[in-house]
DRENKEDO-409595 format. One record per residue: residue in three letters; z, y negated, x negated of N, C-alpha, C in turn. Coordinates in Angstrom, 1 decimal, decimal comma, always signed. Example, Ala and Ser with C-alpha at 12.3 -4.5 7.8 and 13.67 -1.06 7.14 Angstrom:
2
ALA:+7,8:+5,7:-13,2:+7,8:+4,5:-12,3:+7,8:+3,3:-13,2 $
SER:+7,1:+2,2:-12,8:+7,1:+1,1:-13,7:+7,9:+0,0:-12,9 $
# end
This chain:
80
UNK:+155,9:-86,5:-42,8:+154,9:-87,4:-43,4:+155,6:-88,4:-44,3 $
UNK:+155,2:-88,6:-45,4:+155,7:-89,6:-46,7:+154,7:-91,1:-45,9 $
UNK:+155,9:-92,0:-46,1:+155,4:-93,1:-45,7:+155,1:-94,0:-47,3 $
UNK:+153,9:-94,7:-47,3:+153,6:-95,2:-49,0:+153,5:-96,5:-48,7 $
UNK:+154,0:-97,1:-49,7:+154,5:-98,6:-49,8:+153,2:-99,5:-50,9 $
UNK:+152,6:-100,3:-50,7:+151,7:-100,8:-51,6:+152,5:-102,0:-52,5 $
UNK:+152,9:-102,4:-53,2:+153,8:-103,8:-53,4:+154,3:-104,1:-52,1 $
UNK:+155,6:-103,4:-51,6:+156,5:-103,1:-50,6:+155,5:-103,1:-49,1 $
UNK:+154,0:-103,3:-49,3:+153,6:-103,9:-47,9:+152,8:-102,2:-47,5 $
UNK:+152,4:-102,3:-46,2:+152,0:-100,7:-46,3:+150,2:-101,0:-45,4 $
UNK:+149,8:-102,3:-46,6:+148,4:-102,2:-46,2:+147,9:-103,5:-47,1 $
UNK:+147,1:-103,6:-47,8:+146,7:-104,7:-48,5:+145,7:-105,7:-48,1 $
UNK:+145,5:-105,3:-46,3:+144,2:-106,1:-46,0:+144,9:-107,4:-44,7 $
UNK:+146,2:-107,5:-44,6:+147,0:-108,4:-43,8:+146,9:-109,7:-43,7 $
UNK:+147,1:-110,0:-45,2:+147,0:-111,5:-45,6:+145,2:-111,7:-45,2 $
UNK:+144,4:-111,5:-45,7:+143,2:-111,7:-45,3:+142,7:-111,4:-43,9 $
UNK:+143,0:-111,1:-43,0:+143,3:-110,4:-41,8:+143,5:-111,7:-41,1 $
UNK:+145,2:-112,4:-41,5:+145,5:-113,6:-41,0:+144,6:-115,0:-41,4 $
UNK:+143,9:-114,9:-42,5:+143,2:-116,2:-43,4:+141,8:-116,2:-41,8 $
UNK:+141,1:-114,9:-42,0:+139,8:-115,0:-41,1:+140,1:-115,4:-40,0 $
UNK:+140,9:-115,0:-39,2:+141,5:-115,3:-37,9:+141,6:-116,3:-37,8 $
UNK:+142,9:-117,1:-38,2:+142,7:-118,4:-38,5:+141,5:-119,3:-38,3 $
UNK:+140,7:-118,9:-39,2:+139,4:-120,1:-39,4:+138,7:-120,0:-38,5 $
UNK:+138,8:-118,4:-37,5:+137,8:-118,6:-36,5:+138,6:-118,7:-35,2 $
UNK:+140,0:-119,9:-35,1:+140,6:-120,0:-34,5:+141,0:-118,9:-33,4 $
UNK:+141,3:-118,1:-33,7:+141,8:-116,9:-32,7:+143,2:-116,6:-32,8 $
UNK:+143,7:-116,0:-31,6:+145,3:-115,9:-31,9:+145,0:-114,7:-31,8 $
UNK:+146,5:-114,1:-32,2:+146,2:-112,7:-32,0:+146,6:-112,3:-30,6 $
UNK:+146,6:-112,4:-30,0:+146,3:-111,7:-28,8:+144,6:-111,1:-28,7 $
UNK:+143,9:-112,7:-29,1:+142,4:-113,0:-29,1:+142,0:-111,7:-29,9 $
UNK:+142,3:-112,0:-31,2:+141,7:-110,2:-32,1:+142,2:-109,6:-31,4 $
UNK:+143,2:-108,9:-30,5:+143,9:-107,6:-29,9:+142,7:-107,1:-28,9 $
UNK:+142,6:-108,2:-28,2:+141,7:-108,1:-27,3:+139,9:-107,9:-27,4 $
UNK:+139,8:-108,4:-28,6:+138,6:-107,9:-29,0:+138,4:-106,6:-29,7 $
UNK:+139,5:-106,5:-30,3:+140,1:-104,5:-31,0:+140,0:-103,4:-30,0 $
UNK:+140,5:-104,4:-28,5:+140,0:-103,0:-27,5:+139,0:-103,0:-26,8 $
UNK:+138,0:-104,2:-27,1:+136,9:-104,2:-26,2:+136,0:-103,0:-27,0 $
UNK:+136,1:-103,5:-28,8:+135,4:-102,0:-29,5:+136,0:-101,2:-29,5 $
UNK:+137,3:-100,6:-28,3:+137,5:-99,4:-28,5:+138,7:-99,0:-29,0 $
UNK:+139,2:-99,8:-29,8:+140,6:-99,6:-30,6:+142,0:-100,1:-29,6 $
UNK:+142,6:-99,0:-29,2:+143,7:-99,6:-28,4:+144,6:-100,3:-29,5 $
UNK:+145,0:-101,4:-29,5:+146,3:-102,3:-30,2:+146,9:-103,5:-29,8 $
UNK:+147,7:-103,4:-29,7:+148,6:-104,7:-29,0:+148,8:-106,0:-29,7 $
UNK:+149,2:-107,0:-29,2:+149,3:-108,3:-30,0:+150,1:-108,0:-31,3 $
UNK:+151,2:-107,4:-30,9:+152,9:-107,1:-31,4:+152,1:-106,4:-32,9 $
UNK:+151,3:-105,1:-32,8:+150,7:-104,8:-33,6:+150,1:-105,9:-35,0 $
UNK:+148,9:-106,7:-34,4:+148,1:-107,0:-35,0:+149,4:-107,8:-36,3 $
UNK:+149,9:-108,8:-35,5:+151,1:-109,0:-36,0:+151,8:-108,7:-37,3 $
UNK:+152,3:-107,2:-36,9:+152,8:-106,1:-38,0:+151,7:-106,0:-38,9 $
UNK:+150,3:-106,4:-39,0:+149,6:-105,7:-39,6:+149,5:-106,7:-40,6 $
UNK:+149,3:-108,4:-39,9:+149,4:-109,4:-41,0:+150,7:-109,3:-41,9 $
UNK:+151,5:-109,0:-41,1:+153,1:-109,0:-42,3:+152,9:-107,8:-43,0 $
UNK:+152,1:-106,7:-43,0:+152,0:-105,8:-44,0:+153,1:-104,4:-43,7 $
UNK:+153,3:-104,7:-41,9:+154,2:-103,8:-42,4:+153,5:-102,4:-40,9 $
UNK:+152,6:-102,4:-41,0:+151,6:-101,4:-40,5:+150,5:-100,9:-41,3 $
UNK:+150,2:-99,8:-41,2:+149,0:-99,5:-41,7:+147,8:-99,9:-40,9 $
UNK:+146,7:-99,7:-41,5:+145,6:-100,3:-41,0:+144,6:-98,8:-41,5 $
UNK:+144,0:-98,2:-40,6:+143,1:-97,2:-40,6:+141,5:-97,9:-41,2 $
UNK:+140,9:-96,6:-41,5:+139,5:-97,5:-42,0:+138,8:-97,7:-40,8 $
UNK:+138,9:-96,9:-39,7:+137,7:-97,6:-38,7:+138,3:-98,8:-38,3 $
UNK:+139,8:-99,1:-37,8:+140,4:-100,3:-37,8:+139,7:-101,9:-38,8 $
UNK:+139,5:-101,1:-40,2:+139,0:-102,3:-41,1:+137,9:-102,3:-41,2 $
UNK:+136,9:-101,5:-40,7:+135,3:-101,6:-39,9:+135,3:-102,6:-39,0 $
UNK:+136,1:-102,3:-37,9:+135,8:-103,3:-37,1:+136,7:-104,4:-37,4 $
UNK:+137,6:-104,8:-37,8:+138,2:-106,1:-37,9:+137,3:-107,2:-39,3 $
UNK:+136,6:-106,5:-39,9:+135,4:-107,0:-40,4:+134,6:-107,8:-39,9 $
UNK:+133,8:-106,6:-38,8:+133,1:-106,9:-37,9:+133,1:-108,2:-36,7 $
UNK:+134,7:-107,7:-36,5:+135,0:-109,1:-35,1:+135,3:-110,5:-36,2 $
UNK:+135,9:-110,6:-37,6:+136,2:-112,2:-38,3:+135,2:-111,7:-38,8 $
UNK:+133,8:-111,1:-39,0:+132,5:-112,3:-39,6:+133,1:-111,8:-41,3 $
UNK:+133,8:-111,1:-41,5:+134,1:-110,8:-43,1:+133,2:-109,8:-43,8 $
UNK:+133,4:-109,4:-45,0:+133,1:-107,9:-45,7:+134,6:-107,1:-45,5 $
UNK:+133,9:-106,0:-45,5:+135,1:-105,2:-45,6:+135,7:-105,5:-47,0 $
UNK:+134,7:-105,5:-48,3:+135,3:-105,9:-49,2:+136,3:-106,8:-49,6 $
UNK:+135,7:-108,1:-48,7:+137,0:-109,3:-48,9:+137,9:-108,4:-48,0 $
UNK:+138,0:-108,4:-47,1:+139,2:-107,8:-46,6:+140,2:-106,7:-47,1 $
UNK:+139,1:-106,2:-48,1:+140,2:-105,5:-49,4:+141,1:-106,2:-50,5 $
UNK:+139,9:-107,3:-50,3:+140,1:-108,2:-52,0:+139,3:-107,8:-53,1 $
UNK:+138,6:-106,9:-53,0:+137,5:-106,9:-54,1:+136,7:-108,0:-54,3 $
UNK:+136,6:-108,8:-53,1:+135,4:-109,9:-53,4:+136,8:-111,1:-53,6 $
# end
């Protein structure tokens, strides 16, 4: 499997990932925990990797991490 690098990060929705969270004061354990109440097994350690950009992020992943910070998926891309 080829591993693909975006501007060295291997997901572009991180930074915005950590901004939402934030504002709706949650740590990440708090998103982890809400990741696997809808179903998605991931650990703190994860979420983590995902703000530093150095995990991928699946689309149902960025369905629901939408869903639990109150965002669009779009912002979560950066389209908006």
């Amino acid at each position: 499997m080829k591993i693909y690098d975006y501007n060295g990060k291997k997901n572009i929705c991180g930074d915005r990932i950590h901004e939402a969270r934030r504002k709706l004061k949650l740590t990440q354990s708090d998103l982890a925990a809400k990741l696997q109440l809808a179903g998605i097994i991931i650990e703190r350690d994860s979420v983590s990797r995902i703000e530093l950009g150095t995990r991928f992020v699946t689309d149902y992943e960025v369905r629901e991490l939408s869903k639990i910070l109150k965002v669009s998926v779009s912002w979560l891309l950066g389209v908006e």
